[in-house]
LOTIGU-704894 format. One line per field, with one value per residue (C-alpha): residue in three letters; x, y, z. Coordinates in nm, 2 decimals. Layout:
N
resn <- [ALA,...]
x <- [X,...]
y <- [Y,...]
z <- [Z,...]
This chain:
316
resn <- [UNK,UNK,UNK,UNK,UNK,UNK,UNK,UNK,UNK,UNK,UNK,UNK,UNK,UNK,UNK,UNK,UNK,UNK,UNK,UNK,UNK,UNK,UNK,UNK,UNK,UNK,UNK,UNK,UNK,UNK,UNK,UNK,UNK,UNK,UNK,UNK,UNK,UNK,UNK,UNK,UNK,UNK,UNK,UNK,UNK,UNK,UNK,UNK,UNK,UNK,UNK,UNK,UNK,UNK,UNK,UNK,UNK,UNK,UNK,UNK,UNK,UNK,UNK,UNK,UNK,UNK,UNK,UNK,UNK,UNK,UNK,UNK,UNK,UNK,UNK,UNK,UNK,UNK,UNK,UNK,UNK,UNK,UNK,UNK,UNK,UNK,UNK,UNK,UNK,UNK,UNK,UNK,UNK,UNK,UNK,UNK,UNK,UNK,UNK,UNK,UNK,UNK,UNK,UNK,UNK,UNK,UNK,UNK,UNK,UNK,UNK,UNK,UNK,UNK,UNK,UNK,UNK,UNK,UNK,UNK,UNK,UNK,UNK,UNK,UNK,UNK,UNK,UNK,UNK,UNK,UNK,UNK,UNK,UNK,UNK,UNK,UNK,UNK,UNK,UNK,UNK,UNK,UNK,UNK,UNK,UNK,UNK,UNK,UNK,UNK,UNK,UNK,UNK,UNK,UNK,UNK,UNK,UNK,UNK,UNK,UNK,UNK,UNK,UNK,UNK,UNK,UNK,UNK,UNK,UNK,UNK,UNK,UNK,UNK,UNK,UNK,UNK,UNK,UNK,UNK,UNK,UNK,UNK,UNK,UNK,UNK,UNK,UNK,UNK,UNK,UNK,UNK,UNK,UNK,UNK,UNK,UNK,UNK,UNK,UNK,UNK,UNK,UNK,UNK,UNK,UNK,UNK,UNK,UNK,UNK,UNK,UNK,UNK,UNK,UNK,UNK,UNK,UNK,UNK,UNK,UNK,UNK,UNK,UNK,UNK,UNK,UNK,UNK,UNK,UNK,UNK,UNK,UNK,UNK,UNK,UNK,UNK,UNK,UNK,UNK,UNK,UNK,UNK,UNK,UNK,UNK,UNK,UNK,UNK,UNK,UNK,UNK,UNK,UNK,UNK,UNK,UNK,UNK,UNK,UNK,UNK,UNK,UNK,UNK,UNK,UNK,UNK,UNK,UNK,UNK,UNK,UNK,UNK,UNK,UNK,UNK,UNK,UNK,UNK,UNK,UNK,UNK,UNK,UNK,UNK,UNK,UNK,UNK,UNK,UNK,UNK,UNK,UNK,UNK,UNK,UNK,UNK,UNK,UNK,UNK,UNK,UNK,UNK,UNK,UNK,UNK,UNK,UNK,UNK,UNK,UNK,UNK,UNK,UNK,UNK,UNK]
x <- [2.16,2.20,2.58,2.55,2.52,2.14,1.89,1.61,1.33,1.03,0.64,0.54,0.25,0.47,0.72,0.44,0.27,0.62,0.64,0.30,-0.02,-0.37,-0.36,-0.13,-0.28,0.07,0.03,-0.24,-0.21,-0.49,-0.54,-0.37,-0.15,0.18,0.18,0.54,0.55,0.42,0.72,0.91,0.63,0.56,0.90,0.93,0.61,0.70,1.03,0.75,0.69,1.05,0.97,0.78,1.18,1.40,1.18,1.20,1.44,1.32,1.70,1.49,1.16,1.34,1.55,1.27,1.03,1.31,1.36,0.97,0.92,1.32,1.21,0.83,1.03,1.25,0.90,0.67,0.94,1.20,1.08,0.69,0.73,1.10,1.14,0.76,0.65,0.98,0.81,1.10,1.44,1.79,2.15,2.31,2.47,2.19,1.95,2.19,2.15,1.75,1.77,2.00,1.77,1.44,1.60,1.65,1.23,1.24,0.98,1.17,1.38,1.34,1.29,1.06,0.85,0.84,0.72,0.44,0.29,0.30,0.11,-0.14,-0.17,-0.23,-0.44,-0.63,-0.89,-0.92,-0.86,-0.46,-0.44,-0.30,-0.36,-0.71,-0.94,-1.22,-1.12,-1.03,-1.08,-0.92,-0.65,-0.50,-0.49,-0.26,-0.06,-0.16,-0.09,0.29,0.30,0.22,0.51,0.47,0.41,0.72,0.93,1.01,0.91,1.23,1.02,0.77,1.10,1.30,1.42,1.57,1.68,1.97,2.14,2.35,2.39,2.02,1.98,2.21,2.02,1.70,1.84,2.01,1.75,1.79,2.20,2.04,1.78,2.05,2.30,2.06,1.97,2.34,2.43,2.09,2.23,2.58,2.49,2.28,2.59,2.83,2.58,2.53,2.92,2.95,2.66,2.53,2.29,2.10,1.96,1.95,2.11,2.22,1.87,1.65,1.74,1.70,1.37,1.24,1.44,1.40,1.14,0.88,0.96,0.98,0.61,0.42,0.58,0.50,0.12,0.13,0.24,0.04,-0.30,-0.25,-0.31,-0.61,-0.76,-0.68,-0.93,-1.21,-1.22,-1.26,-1.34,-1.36,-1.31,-1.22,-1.42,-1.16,-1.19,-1.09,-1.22,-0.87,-0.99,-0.87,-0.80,-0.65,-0.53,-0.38,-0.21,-0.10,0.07,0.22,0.34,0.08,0.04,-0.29,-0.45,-0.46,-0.80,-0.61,-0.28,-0.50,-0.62,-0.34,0.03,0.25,0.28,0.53,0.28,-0.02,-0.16,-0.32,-0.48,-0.30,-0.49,-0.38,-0.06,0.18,0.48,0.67,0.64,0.76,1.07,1.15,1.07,1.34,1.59,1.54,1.58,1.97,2.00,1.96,1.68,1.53,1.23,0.94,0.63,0.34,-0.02,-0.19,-0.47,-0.68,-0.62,-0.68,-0.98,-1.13,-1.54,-1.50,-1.78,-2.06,-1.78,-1.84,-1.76,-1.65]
y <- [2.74,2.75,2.68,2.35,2.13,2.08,1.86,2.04,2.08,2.21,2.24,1.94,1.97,2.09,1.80,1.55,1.72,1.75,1.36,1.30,1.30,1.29,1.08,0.86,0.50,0.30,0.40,0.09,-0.25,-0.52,-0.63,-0.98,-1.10,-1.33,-1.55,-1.62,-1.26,-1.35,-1.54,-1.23,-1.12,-1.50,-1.51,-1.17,-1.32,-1.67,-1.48,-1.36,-1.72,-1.71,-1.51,-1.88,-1.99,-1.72,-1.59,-1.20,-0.96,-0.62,-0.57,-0.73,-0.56,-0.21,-0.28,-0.35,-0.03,0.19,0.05,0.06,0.42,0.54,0.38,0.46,0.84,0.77,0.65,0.93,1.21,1.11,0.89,1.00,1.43,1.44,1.20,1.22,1.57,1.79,1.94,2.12,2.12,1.95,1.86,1.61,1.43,1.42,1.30,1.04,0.92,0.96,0.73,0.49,0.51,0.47,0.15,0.00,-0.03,-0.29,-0.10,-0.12,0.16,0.60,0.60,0.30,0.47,0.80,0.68,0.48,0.77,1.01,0.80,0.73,1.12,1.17,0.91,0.85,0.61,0.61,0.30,0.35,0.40,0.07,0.05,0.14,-0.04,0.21,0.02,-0.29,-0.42,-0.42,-0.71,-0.59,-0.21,-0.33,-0.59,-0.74,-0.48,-0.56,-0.92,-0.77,-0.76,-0.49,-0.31,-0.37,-0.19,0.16,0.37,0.63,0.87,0.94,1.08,1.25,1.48,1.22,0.96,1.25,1.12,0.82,0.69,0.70,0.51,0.24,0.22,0.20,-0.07,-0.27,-0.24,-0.51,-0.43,-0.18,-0.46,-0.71,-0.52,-0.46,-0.83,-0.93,-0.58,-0.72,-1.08,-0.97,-0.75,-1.01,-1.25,-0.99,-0.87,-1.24,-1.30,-0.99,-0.91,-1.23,-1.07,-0.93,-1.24,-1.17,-1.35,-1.33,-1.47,-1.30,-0.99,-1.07,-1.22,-0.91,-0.65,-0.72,-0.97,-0.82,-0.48,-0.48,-0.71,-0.41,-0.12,-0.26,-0.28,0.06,0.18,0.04,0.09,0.42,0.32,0.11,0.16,0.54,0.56,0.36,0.46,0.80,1.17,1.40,1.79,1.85,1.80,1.60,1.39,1.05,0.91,1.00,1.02,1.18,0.89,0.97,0.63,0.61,0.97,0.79,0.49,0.66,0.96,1.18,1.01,0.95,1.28,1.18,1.37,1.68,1.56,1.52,1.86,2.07,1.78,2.04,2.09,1.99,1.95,1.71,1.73,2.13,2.23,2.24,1.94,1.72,1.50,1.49,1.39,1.36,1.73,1.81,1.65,1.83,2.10,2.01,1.93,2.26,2.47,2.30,2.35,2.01,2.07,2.40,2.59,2.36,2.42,2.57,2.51,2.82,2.97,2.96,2.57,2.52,2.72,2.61,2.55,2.19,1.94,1.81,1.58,1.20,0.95,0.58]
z <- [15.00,14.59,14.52,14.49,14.19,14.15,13.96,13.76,13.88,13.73,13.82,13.88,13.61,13.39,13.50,13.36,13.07,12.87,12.94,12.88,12.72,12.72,12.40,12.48,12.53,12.55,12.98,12.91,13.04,13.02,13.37,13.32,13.59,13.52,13.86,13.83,13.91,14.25,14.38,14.52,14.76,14.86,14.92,15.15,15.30,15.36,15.56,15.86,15.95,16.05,16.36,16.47,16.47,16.61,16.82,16.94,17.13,17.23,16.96,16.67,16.68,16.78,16.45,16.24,16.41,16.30,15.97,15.93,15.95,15.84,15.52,15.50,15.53,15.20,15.00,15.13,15.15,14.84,14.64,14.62,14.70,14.57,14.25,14.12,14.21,14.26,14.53,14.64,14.56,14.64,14.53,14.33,14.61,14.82,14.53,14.51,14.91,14.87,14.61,14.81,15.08,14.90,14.77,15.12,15.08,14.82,14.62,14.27,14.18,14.18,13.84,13.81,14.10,13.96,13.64,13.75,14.00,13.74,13.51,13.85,13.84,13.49,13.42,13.81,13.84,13.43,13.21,13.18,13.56,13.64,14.00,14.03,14.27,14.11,13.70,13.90,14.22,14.55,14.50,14.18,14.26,14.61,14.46,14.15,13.89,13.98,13.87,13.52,13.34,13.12,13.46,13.61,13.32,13.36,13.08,13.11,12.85,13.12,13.36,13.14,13.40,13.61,13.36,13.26,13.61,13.49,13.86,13.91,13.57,13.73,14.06,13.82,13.65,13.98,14.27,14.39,14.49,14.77,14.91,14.88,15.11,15.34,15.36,15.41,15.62,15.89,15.94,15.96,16.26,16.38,16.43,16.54,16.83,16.90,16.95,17.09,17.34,17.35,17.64,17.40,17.28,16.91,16.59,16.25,16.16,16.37,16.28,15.94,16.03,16.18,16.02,15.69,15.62,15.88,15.85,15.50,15.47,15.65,15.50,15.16,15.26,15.42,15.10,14.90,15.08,14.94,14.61,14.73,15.04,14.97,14.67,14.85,15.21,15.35,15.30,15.04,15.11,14.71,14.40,14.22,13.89,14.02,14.38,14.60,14.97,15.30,15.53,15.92,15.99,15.70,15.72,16.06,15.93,15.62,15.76,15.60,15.27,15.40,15.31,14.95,14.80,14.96,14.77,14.42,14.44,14.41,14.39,14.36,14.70,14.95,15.21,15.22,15.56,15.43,15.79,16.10,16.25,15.93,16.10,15.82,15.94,15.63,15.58,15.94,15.87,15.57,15.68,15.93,15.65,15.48,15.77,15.84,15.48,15.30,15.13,14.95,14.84,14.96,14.73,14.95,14.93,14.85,15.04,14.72,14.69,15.01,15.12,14.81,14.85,14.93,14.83,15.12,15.28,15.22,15.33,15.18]
C-alpha cells in the first residue's frame, strides 16, 4: 500500500542529526522548577478523590481500563515509534487520527513530544537531557522537568519533518481542544447512560471521575516511569552510553516500552521487545495494522543488533 499521500520519513538517526547537534547547548535547561507549573497535575490529581464521591460501576472502571491502555497504545505506538522515530511509515490522514488520538492522553502535543524524545535520545543521561534521574534525581526526571517552563515549549527546529504538516502545527499549538472534548465527551455519556440505563448505576460525574481523571493519573505515571524508573531499575543486555535498562514490569504496563536498554541500542526499530519472550504489545498491534494495510514498512531489528555480545547482565 504506497498510493496514498504520505509523510516523509527518514532513518530515524538521520531524522535527528539534520535537526540536531552534538554542539548544540540551547537543548539545556538549569533544573529550576516554576511551581505554578504544578497546578495542572494537582488538578488531574485532586479529580481521583472524586471516586470517594461517586463511587464505582463495573461501567466506570471498564471505561477508564479501556481508555488506560487505548491511550497508553497512541503514546507507545504513535506518538513515541511513529512521530519520534518514523519507525515505519503511514498516510496523511491517518497521521492526522494518531495525532488526535495521542492527544486524548493529555501528554502535550505530537510535536511537543517528538521534540523532547529526540533530544532524550541525543543527549541521554547527559547534562542537556532534561529528564534524567542519572543528572538529576528521581522526582524531577518523572514530573518535575515539566513545570519548567522553557521545557514546556516545543522547539519546532528539532521536528522539522513534522512541523511541515499545518494541522499537526495546530494540534501542537491547541492540545488542550483534544483533552477538553474528551472531558465534556466522558460526562456527557455519563448523563445520557444515567437517563437512559439508569441500571447501570453510573453518572455524568463518575464517569468523568474514573474515565478521565483516574485513567488519565496512571497512564501519565506509566508513561513517565519510563523516563525514570526506566534508567534506574533493571537489566542491561547492551553496552550503551547512557544507563537505559530492560525492565518486565514495566514492558507489562507500557505495552513494551519497558525494554528500554534494548530500545537505546539500536531506535530505529519498530520493535522493542527483540526476543520472542520480550512481551511487546505495542508492536503486535502494528504489526496488526500493517498487515490490513494501515500502516507500512515496519523497521526491523537486525540480527547483528540484536545478537550483539551483550555486557555481563546487571541489574539496578
Amino acid at each position: 500500500m504506497n498510493t496514498s499521500v504520505q509523510s516523509p520519513c527518514q532513518p530515524e538517526s538521520s531524522l535527528i542529526t539534520s535537526s540536531l547537534s552534538h554542539d548544540d547547548e540551547t537543548v539545556f535547561t538549569p533544573l529550576k522548577a516554576h511551581w505554578w507549573h504544578y497546578w495542572p497535575f494537582v488538578f488531574l490529581h485532586a479529580g481521583c478523590l472524586g471516586a470517594l464521591y461517586t463511587g464505582a460501576s463495573p461501567v466506570a472502571i471498564g471505561i477508564a481500563i479501556a481508555l488506560y491502555w487505548v491511550r497508553m497504545f497512541a503514546i507507545t505506538g504513535f506518538y513515541h515509534r511513529y512521530f519520534s522515530h518514523r519507525t515505519y511509515k503511514t498516510s496523511r490522514a491517518l497521521q492526522l487520527v494518531f495525532a488526535l488520538m495521542g492527544l486524548t492522553a493529555v501528554q502535550k502535543g505530537p510535536l511537543w513530544w517528538a521534540a523532547h524524545h529526540r533530544n532524550h535520545h541525543l543527549y541521554s543521561d547527559q547534562t542537556q537531557d532534561v529528564h534524567s534521574p542519572i543528572k538529576s534525581d528521581w522526582l524531577w526526571s518523572h514530573i518535575g522537568w515539566m513545570t519548567n517552563k522553557e521545557n514546556l515549549k516545543t522547539d519546532y527546529t528539532k521536528v522539522r519533518d513534522l512541523a511541515k504538516f499545518p494541522e499537526l502545527v495546530f494540534l501542537n499549538r491547541h492540545d488542550w481542544l483534544v483533552p477538553l472534548g474528551l472531558f465534556l465527551g466522558l460526562f456527557g455519556l455519563g448523563e445520557l447512560l444515567n437517563r437512559f440505563w439508569p441500571g447501570l448505576q453510573t453518572s455524568g460525574l463518575q464517569l468523568l471521575v474514573w474515565g478521565f481523571f483516574i485513567s488519565t493519573s496512571v497512564l501519565f505515571h506509566a508513561t513517565c516511569s519510563i523516563n525514570s524508573v526506566a534508567h534506574l531499575l533493571g537489566t542491561r543486555r547492551y553496552r550503551t552510553q547512557d544507563q537505559s535498562r530492560n525492565n518486565f514490569f514495566l514492558a507489562l504496563i507500557t505495552m513494551g516500552e519497558g525494554w528500554h536498554n534494548n530500545h537505546h541500542h539500536y531506535q530505529r526499530a519498530t520493535r522493542q521487545g527483540f526476543f520472542w519472550w520480550e512481551i511487546d504489545v505495542t508492536y503486535y498491534l502494528l504489526k496488526l495494522m500493517a498487515w490490513v494495510g494501515l500502516v507500512w514498512d515496519l523497521s526491523p531489528v537486525p540480527d547483528k543488533v540484536r545478537l550483539a555480545v551483550p555486557t555481563a547482565t546487571s541489574k539496578g
